[in-house]
C-alpha positions as CSV (number, residue, x, y, z in Angstrom):
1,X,135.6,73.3,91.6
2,X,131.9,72.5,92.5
3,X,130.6,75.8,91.5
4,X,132.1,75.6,88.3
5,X,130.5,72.3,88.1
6,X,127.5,73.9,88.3
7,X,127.8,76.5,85.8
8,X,129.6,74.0,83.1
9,X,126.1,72.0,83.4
10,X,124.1,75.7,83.1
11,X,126.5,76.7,80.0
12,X,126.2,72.9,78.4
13,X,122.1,73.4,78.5
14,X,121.3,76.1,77.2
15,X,124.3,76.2,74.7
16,X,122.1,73.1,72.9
17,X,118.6,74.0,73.7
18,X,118.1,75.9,70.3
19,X,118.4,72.3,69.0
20,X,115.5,70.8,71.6
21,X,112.5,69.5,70.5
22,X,110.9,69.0,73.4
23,X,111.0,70.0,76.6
24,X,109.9,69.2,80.3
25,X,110.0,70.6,83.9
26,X,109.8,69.3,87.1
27,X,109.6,70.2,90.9
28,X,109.7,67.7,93.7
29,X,109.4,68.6,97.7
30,X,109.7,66.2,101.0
31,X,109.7,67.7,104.2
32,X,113.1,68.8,104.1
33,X,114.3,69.3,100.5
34,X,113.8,70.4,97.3
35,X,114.4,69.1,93.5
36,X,114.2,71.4,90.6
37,X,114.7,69.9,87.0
38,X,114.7,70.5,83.4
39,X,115.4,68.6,80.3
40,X,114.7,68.1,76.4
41,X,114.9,66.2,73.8
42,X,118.0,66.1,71.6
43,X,118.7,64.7,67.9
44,X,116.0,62.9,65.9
45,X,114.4,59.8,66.6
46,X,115.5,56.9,64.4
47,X,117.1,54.6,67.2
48,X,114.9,55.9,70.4
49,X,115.2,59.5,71.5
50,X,117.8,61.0,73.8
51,X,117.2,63.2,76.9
52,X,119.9,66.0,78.2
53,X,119.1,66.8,81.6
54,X,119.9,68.7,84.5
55,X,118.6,68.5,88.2
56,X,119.7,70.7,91.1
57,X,118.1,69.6,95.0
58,X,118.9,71.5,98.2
59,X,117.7,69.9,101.4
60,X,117.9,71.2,104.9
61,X,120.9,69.7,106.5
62,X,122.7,72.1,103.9
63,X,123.6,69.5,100.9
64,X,123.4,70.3,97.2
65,X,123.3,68.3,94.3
66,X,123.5,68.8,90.7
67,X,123.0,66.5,88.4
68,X,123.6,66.5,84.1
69,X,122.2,63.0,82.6
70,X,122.4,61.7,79.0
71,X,120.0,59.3,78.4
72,X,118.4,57.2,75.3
73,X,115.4,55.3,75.7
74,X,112.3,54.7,73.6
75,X,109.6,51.8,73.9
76,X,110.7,48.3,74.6
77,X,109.2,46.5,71.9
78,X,106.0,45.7,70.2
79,X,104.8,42.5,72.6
80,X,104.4,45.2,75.4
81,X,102.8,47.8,75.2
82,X,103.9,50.8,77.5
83,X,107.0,49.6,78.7
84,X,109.8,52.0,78.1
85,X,113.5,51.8,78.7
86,X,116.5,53.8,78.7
87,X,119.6,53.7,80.0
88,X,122.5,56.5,80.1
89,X,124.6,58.3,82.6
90,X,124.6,61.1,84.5
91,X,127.7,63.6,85.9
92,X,127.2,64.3,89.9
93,X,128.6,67.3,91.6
94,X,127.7,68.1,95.1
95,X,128.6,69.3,98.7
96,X,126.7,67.2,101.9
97,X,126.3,68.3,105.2
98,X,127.5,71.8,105.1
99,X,130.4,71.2,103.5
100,X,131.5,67.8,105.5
101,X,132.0,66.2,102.1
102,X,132.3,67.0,98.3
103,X,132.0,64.9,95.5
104,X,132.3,64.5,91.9
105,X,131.4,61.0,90.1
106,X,130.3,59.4,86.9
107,X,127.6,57.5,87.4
108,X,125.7,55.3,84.9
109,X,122.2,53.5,85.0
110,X,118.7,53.7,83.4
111,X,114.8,53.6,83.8
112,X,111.8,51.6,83.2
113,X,108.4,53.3,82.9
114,X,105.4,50.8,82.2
115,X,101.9,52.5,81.3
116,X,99.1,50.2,82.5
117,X,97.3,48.8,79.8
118,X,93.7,49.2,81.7
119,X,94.7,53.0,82.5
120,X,97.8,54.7,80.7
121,X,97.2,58.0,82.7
122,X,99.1,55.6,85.4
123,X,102.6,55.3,85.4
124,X,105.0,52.8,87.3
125,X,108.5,53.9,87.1
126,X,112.0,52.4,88.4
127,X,115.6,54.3,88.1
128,X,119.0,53.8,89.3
129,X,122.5,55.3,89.0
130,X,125.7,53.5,90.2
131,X,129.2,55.0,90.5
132,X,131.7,52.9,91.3
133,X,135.4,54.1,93.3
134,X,136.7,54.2,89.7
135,X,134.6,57.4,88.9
136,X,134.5,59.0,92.0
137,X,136.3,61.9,93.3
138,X,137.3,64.3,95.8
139,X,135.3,63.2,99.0
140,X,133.5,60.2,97.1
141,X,134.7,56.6,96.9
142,X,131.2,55.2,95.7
143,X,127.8,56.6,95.1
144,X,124.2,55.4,93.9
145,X,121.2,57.1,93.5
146,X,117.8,54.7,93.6
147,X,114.0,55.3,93.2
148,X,110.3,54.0,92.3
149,X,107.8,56.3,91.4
150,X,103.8,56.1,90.8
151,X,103.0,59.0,88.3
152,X,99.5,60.0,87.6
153,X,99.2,61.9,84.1
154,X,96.8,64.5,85.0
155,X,96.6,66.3,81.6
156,X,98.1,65.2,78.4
157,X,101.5,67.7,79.3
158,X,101.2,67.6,83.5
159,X,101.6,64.8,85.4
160,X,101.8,64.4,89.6
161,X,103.9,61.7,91.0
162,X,104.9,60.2,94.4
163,X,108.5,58.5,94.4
164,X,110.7,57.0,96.7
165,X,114.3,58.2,96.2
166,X,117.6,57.6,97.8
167,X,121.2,58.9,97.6
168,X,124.0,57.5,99.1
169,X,127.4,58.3,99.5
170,X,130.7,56.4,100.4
171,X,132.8,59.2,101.6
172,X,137.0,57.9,101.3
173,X,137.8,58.7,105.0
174,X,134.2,57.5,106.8
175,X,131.3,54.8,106.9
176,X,129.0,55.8,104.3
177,X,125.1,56.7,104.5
178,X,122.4,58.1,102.5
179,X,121.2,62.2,102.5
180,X,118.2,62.1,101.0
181,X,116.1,58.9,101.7
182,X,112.5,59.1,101.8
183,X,108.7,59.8,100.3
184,X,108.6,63.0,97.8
185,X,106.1,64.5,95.5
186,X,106.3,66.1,92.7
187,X,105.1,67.6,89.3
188,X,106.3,67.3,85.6
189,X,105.1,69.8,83.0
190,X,106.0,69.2,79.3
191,X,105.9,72.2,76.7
């Protein structure tokens, strides 16, 4: 069920991408995982854009997760200046510690990003995703997903970040605990 998951999100992407404006890619390592990413940008701008996404991370106590978001977010308002929000949901389907667990929920959230007035090539950044027992299945009775990131625009389209990001699953039949908590870094290229 997972692996066709996996390949609904793959089919879903690029079946719209002829439609994407813009687009952006993204790597992020710790010592003991990895995060791949891509979005764009769907649909025209009149109300804030809106970003299809999809985010696959492997780590090394032999967990997956893959991630499809839907989010809409575009500048907060005039009185501040570089403060941007967005809020949206995202569709997780994954298998932790070497199979131990799968799950399959529907979790919603957003994001802030605030450029700093004094330097907008720096970035401060907050997201979160919550799914409640109502949404989750198979393995999963609740699951959130929480970070803060300090992003450094290096060129106009590249910028290097350092984040602190956490997953956590409820499993139904145990005490729940987080599979990915720690430092990362990454990279974000937009074409």
């Amino acid at each position: 069920m997972l692996k066709r998951f996996g390949l609904f999100s793959i089919v879903v992407i690029l079946g719209v991408i002829s439609n994407a404006n813009a687009q952006t890619a993204s790597i992020t390592l710790s010592e003991k995982s990895a995060q791949v990413g891509y979005g764009f940008l769907v649909g025209g701008s009149n109300y804030g854009r809106t970003e299809l996404r999809a985010d696959f991370l492997y780590n090394s106590d032999d967990s997956y997760l893959v991630d499809t978001s839907l989010l809409v977010f575009d500048e907060v308002g005039s009185k501040i200046k570089g403060l941007v929000a967005g809020l949206g949901g995202k569709l997780y389907g994954g298998s932790i510690n070497d199979n131990q667990y799968e799950m399959l929920v529907l979790g919603v959230g957003g994001m802030i990003r605030y450029s700093i007035p004094q330097n907008p090539r720096i970035i401060l950044g907050i997201d979160g995703y919550y799914a409640p027992e109502i949404v989750s299945f198979i393995d999963a009775d609740r699951f959130y997903e929480t970070a803060a990131r300090l992003e450094y625009e290096v060129l106009p389209k590249a910028s290097a970040y350092l984040e602190y990001r956490k997953f956590y699953l409820d499993p139904d039949d145990a005490k729940g605990g987080s599979f990915e908590d720690g430092f990362r870094v990454g990279m974000e290229l937009n074409f």
